[in-house]
N, C-alpha and C positions, 0 to 999 in steps of 0.2 A: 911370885911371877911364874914360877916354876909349873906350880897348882892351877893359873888359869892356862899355859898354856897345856896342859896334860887335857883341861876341860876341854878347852876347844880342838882338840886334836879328835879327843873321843867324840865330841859331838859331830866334827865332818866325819866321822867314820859310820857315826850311827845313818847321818841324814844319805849318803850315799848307799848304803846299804836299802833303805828304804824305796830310794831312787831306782834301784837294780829290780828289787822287788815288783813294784808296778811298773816298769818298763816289761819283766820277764811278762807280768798279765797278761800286757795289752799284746804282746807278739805268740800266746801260746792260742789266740784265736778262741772259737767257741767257748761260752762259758761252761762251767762243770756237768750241767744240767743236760748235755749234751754232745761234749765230746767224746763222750763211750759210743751213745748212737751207734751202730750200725746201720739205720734203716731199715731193718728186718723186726723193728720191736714193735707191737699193739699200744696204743696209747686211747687211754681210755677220756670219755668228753669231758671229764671233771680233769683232769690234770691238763689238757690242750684249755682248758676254761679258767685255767689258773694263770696262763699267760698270757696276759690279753695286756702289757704294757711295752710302752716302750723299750725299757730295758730286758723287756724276755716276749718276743712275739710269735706266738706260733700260729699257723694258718692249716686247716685243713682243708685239702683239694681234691675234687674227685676220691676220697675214700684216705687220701695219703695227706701226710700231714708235714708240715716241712718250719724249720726254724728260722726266719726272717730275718732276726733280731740285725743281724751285722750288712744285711743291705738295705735296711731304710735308709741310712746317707744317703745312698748309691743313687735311689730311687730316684725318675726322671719326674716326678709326679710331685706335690705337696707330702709333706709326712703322713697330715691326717688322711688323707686317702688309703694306705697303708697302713694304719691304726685302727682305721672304721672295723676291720675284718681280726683284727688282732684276738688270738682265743675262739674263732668262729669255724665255723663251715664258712669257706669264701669262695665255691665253688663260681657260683652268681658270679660276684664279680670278677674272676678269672674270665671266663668265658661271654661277658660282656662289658664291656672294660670302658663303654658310652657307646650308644649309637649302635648298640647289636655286635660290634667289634671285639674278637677274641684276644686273644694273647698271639704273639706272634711265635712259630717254633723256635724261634735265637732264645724268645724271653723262657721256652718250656724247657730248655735244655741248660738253662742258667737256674732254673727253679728247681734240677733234678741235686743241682750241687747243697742244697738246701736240708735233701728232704731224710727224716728223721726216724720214719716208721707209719704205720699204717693205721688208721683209728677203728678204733674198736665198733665190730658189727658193719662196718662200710660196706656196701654191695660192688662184688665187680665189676671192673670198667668193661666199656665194653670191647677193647681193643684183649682186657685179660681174658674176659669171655670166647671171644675169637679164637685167640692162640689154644685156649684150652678147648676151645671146639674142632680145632685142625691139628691136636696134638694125631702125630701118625699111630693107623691101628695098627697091629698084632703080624695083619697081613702085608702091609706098607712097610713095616720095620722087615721081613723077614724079603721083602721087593730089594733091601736099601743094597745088597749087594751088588747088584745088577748097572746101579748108576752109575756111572762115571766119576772116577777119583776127583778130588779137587784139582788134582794139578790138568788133569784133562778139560776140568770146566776151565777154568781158568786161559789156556791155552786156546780155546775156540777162537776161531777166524772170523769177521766181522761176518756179520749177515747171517750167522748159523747159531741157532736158538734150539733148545731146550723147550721140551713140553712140559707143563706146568704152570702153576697162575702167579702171575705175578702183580705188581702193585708200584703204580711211579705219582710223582710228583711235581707240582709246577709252582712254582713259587717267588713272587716280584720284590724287592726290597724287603726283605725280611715274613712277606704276609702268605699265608698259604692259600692259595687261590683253588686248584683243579690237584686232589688225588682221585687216580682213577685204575679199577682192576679190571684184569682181563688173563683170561684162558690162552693159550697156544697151542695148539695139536697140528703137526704135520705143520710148523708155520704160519697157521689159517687162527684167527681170532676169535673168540668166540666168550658170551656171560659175559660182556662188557658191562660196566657198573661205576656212576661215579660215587663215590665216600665224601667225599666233599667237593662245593662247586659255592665260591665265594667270591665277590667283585667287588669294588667298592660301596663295601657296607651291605652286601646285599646276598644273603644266603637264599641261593636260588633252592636248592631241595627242601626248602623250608614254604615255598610259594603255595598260594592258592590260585585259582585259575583266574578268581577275578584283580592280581595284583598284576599290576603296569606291564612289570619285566615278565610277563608268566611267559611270553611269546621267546622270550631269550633261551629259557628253558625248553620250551619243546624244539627247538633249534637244537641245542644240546641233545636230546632224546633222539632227533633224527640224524646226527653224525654219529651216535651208537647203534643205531639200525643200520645206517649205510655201512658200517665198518662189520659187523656181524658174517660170518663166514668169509672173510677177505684175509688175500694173504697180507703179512704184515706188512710188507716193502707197498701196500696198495692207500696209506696214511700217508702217503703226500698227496693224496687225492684231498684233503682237507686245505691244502693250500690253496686251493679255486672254490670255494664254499657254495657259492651261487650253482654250481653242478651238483653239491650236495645237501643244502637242506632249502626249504621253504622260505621265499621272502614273508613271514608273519606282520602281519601288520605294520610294515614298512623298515620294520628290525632288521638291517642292513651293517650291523657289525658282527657279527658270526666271522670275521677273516683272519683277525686278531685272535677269536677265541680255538679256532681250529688249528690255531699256531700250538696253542697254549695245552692242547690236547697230544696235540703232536710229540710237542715236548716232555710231557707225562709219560705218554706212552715210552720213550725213546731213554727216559730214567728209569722205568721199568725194566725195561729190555738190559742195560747197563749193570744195574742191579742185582739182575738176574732171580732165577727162581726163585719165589715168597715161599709159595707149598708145592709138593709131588704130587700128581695125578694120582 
């Protein structure tokens, strides 16, 4: 009696033991394979080609390569959607997701949590191109004294702006609609430019002249002309749109989207300085 119970004593010891073990797994998150990551590592196409399953998914995007594996649950989508690309370049489907439809910035900023390292040979994006192309020169850095501390920017009074380009954004339930850049000298606007100009479904700097919406666009083209040497407080002028661009083809909703610029502009300005002059 004595002997079975010594057995069964040992064996709830062994089986909780075991219990604790895979309980520690599943709470220590990321598998082996990837909890060193830093995201600074090169990962070469044959090892991102090695995980192409469920149980270990990696995705490379735009150049970066990121480990899935633990939000396929999550996913709002079927699994196999999210499997199609497992091991791939999934650039494509990032960036059209059905219907010419990108990813939304909530989903790029939940995919940064993800990401693992950078694959080998990628070309840079072009937003890395950009910053590496407004990296400040020699002369700029040695201007940098000149600026205004932070706590001085910071402390500025409504209405009073810094020269320099800046960069805002408009964006409706989670979708990115109008980013747009603009210069400020002496308060006056100047090099207005949209980066992107997106509506439902419909990437207007993508247009050709003989597509439906091209008229919506050059509506957009002439709110960048009328704003060009204007001072900035002069972008409520976009609230009455009918004074500022062209009835095109009977394209009569420019009133809505001169809001939507307004507001870009106006997260720009918030935001404050992108680059120094």
């Amino acid at each position: 009696m004595n002997i079975n119970k010594t057995a069964y004593t040992s064996f709830v010891a062994f089986s909780a033991a075991i219990a604790t073990l895979v309980v520690t797994g599943m709470l220590a998150g990321p598998s082996n394979a990837t909890e060193n990551r830093s995201g600074d590592d090169t990962i070469s196409k044959d090892e991102l080609a090695d995980h192409d399953s469920r149980d270990s998914c990696w995705k490379a995007i735009d150049g970066k390569v990121y480990d899935v594996t633990d939000y396929i649950p999550d996913h709002p989508s079927p699994e196999d959607v999210m499997l199609e690309w497992c091991g791939k370049d999934a650039t494509e489907g990032w960036h059209d997701k059905g219907g010419g439809r990108p990813h939304s910035p909530v989903a790029g900023r939940m995919l940064e949590e993800y990401l693992i390292g950078t694959l080998e040979g990628a070309e840079p994006t072009e937003d890395e191109k950009t910053a590496e192309d407004e990296q400040p020169s020699a002369e700029t850095e040695a201007k940098a004294s000149d600026r205004p501390s932070g706590k001085v920017q910071l402390g500025l009074a409504p209405g009073t702006w810094l020269d320099g380009r800046y960069r805002g954004t408009f964006s409706d339930r989670g979708y990115f609609q109008v980013h747009i850049q603009f210069e400020l000298e002496d308060d006056h606007l100047h090099n207005l430019s949209f980066r992107h100009l997106y509506y439902a479904d419909n990437d207007y700097l993508r247009m050709d002249e003989d597509d439906d919406l091209y008229a919506v666009m050059q509506q957009h083209e002439q709110i960048l002309e009328y704003l060009e040497g204007r001072h900035v407080t002069e972008i409520v002028g976009l609230y009455t749109p009918e004074n500022v661009v062209d009835d095109i083809d009977g394209f009569t909703g420019a009133t809505l989207r001169g809001s939507k610029i307004i507001s870009a502009i106006r997260d720009g300005l918030n935001r404050g300085v992108y680059t120094w002059p």
